[in-house]
DOVEX-921135 format. One record per residue: residue in three letters; z, x negated, y negated of N, C-alpha, C, O in turn. Coordinates in pm, whole numbers, plus 50000, padded with zeros to 5 digits. Each point is the difference from the previous one (the first is absolute). Layout:
BEGIN
ALAZXYZXYZXYZXY;...
//
This chain:
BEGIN
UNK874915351168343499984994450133501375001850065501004998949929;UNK499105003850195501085001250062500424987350125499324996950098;UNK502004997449859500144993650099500274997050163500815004350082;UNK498154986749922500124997450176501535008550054500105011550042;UNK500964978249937501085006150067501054993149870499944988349960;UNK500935021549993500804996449878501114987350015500254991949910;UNK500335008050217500564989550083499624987650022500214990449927;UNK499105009850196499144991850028498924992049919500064988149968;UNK499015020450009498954992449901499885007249869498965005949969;UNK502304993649939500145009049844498934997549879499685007349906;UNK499774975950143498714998449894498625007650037499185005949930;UNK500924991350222498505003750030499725016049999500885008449979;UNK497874994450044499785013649974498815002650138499354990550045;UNK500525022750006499184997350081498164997149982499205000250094;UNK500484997349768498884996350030499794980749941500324995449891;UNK499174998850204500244984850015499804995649872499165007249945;UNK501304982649971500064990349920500235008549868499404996349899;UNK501415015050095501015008649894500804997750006500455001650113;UNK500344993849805501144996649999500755005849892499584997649887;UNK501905012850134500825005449917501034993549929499884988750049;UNK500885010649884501504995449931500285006449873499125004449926;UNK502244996250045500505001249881499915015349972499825007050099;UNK500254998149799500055019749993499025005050048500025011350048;UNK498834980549948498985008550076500285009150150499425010350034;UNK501454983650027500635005450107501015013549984500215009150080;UNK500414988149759501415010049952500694987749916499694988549971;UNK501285019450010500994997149891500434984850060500484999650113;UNK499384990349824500664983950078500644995549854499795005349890;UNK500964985050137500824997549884499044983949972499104997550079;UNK501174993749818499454989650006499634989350094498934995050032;UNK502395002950004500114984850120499145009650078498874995250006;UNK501195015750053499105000550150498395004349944499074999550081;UNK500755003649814498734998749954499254988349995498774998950008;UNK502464988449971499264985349972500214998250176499054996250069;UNK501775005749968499764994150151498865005250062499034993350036;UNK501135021249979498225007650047499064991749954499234993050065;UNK500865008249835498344993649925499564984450066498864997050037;UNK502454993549967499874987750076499255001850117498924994950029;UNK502035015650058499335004850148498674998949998499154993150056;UNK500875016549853498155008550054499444983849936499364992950077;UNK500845003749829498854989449958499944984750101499124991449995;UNK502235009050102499584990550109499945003550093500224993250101;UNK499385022349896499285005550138498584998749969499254993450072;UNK500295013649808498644994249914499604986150042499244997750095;UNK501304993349830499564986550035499604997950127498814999250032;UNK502434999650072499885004450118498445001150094499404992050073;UNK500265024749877498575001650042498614994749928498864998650042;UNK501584999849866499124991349913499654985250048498904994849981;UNK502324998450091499674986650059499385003650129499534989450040;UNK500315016750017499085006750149498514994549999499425004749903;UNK499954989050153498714998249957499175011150106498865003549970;UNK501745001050144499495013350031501125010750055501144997650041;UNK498155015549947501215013649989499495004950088498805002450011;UNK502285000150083500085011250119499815008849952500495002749891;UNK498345008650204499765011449903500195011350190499734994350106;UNK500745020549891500275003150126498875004450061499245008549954;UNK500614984950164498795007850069499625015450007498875004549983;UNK502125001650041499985013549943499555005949891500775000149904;UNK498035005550082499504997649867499265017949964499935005550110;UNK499745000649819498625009550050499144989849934500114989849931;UNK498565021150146498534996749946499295011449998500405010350053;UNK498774988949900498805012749988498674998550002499284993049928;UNK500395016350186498325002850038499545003649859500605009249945;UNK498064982149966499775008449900498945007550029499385005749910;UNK500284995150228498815011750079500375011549934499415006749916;UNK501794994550142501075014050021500835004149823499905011249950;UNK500564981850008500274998649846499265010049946498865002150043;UNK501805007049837499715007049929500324994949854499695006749901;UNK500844983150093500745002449892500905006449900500034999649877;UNK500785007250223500475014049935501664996649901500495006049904;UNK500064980050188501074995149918501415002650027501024996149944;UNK498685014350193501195003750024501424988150065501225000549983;UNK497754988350104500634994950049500434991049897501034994950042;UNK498654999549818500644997949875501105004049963500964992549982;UNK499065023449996500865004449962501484996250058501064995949952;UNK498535007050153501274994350142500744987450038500814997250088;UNK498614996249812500194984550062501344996349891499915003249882;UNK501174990750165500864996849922500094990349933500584997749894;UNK498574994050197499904987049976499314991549893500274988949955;UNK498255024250007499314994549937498494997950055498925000849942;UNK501424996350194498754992350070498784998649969499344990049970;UNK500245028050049498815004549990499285004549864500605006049911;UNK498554991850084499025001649919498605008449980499104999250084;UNK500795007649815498535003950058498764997249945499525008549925;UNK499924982450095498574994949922498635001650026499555000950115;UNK499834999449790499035002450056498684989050062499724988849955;UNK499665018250156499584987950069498395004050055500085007050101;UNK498614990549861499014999950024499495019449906499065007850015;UNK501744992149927500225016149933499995009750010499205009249979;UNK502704988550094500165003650058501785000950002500434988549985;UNK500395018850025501284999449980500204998250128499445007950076;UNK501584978949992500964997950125501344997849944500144999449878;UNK500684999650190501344990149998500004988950057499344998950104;UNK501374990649847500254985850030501205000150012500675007949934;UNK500004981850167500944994350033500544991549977499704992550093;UNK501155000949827500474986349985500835002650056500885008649993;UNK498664976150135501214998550093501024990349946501125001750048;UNK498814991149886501474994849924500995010449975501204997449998;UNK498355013649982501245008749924500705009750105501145004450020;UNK497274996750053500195009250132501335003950062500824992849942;UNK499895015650152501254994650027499615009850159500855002350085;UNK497925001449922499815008450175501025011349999500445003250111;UNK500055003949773501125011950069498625009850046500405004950105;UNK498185000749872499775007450048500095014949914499845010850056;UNK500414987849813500185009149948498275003349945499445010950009;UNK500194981049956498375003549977498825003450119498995007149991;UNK501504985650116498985009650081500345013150066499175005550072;UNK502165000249904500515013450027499195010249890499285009750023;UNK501034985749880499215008949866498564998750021499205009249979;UNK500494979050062498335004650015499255009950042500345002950115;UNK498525005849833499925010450068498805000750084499445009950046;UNK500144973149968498635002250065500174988450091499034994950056;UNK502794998549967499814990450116499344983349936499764989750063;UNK500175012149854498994984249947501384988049989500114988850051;UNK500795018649862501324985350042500805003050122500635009750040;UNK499104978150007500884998050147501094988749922499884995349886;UNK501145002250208500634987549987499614989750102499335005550087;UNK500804984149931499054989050104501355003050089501175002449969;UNK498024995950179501254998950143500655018249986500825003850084;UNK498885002149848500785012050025498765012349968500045006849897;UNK498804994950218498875010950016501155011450063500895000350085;UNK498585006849836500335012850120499705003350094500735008950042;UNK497924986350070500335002450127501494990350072500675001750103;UNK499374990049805501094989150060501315011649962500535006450092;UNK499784995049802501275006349996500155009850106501005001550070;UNK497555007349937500515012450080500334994350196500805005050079;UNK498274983949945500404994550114501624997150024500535001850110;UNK500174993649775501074994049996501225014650022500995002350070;UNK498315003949839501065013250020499695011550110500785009550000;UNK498354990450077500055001150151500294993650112500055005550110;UNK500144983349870500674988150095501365003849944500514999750112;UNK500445003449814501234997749950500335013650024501065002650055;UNK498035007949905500335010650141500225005150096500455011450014;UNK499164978650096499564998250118498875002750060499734998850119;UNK499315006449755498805005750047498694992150022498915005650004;UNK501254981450010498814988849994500454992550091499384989850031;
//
């Protein structure tokens, strides 16, 4: 896992409730291995006391009309998200939006259009980038 920002947030990592410390990161000497480890485990606790989790609206989803099951948008996903199961027998992909993070990298790879991300269709994008052209 790679961290959020090494500065700023050195425990967290960018996918939510991972938490890094100690060599796993590289070479750390003791004391900052025991201090990391403190971190992350009362950043842990932390989300653990939450009784509900913001999850980002930004999400994909997938038509399983359109779905092939082919896995590509799996392959792509950094995150994990997606999945491909089978469903009435039948191979789709699934989405877990907990893990989700909306970059958009799975419905680019799609090759039949079935994952979108929510709020970001492509007639909308292409509207947006003709207005910002001047051409809309």
């Amino acid at each position: 896992f790679m961290e959020a920002h090494p500065k700023l947030r050195p425990i967290e990592t960018l996918v939510d409730g991972v938490f890094v410390a100690g060599c796993c990161q590289g070479p750390k000497d003791i004391q900052i291995s025991v201090a990391q480890g403190a971190a992350a485990a009362a950043k842990a606790a932390s989300v653990l006391a939450q009784k509900e989790l913001e999850i980002e609206p930004l999400v994909a989803s997938v038509d399983e009309e359109r779905c092939r099951g082919c896995g590509r948008c799996e392959e792509v996903c950094e995150f994990g998200a997606i999945s491909v199961v089978e469903k009435a027998g039948r191979l789709v992909a699934q989405v877990n939006e907990a893990i989700c993070k909306g970059c958009g990298a799975c419905s680019v790879r799609c090759p039949t259009g079935a994952v979108r991300v929510r709020h970001f269709m492509p007639e909308q994008i292409r509207a947006q980038a003709l207005a910002a052209a001047g051409g809309g």
